[in-house]
C-alpha positions in Angstrom: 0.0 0.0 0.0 0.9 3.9 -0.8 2.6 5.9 2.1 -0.4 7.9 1.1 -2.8 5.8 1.3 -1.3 5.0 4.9 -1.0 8.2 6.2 -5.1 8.7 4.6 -6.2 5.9 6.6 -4.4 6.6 10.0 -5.5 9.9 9.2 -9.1 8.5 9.1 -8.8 6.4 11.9 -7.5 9.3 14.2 -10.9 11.5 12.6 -13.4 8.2 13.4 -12.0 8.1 17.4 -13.6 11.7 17.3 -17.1 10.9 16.7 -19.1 9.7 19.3 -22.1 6.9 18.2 -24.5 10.0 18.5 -22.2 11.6 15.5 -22.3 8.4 13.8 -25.9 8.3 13.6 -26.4 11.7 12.4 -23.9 11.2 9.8 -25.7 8.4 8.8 -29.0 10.7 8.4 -27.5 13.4 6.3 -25.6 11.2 4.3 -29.2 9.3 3.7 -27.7 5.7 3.8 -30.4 3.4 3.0 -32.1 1.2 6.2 -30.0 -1.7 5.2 -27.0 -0.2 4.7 -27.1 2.1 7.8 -27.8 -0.8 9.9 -24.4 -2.3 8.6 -22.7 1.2 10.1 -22.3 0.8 13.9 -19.0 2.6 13.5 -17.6 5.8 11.9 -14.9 3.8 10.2 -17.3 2.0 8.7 -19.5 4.9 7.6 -16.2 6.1 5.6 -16.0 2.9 4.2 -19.4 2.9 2.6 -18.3 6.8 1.5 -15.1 5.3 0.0 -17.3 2.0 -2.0 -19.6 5.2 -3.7 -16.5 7.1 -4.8 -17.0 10.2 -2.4 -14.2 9.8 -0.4 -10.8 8.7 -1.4 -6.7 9.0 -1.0 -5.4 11.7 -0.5 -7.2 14.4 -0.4 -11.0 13.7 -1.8 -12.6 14.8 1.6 -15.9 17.5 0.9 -18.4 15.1 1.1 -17.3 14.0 4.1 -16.3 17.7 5.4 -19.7 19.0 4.3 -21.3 16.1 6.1 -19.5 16.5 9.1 -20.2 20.2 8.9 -24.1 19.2 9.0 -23.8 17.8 12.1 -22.0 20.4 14.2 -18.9 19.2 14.8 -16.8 22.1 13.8 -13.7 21.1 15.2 -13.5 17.7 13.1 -14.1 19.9 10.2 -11.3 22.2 10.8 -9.0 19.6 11.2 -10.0 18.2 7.9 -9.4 21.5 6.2 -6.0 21.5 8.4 -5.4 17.9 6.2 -6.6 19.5 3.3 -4.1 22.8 3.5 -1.1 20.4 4.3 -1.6 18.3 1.4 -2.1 21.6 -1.0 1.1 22.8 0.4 3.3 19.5 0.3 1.8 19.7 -3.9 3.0 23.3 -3.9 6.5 23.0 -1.8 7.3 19.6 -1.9 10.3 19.9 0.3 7.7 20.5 2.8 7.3 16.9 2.9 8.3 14.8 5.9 11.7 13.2 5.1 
């Protein structure tokens, strides 16, 4: 696997331990997983997964669904550390010796 890849998923990982089940289930709602499918979410990790299996989420830096989403239900401070992912990627593209060695 991609150090990218990688460094998404722990990224992901670290994002899903900030999400309590009450987040979980109103991410659920707004992203308006069908019954069956929202059933098979008990976890935000596996909410992303679902996001990742219909293409709107992805390595490394395909993240405004999941932003917007996250947005809709409140939680402001998981947002701006997305956007704090987001602005660290743009400027590793733009200053690649920003990169960690």
């Amino acid at each position: 696997m991609n150090e990218r890849v990688d460094k998404f998923r722990e990224f992901l990982l670290e994002l899903s331990r900030g999400l309590t089940a009450d987040d979980v289930e109103e991410l659920k709602f707004v992203l308006s997983l069908s019954d069956a499918v929202a059933e098979q979410c008990t976890k935000a990790i596996h909410v992303f997964k679902v996001l990742e299996r219909m293409g709107k989420m992805g390595p490394p830096n395909n993240l405004d669904c999941l932003k917007e989403k996250i947005r809709c239900i409140g939680r402001m401070d998981l947002v701006h550390m997305i956007g704090n992912l987001l602005l660290y990627i743009l400027s590793i593209r733009n200053y690649p010796g920003l990169a960690p060695g």
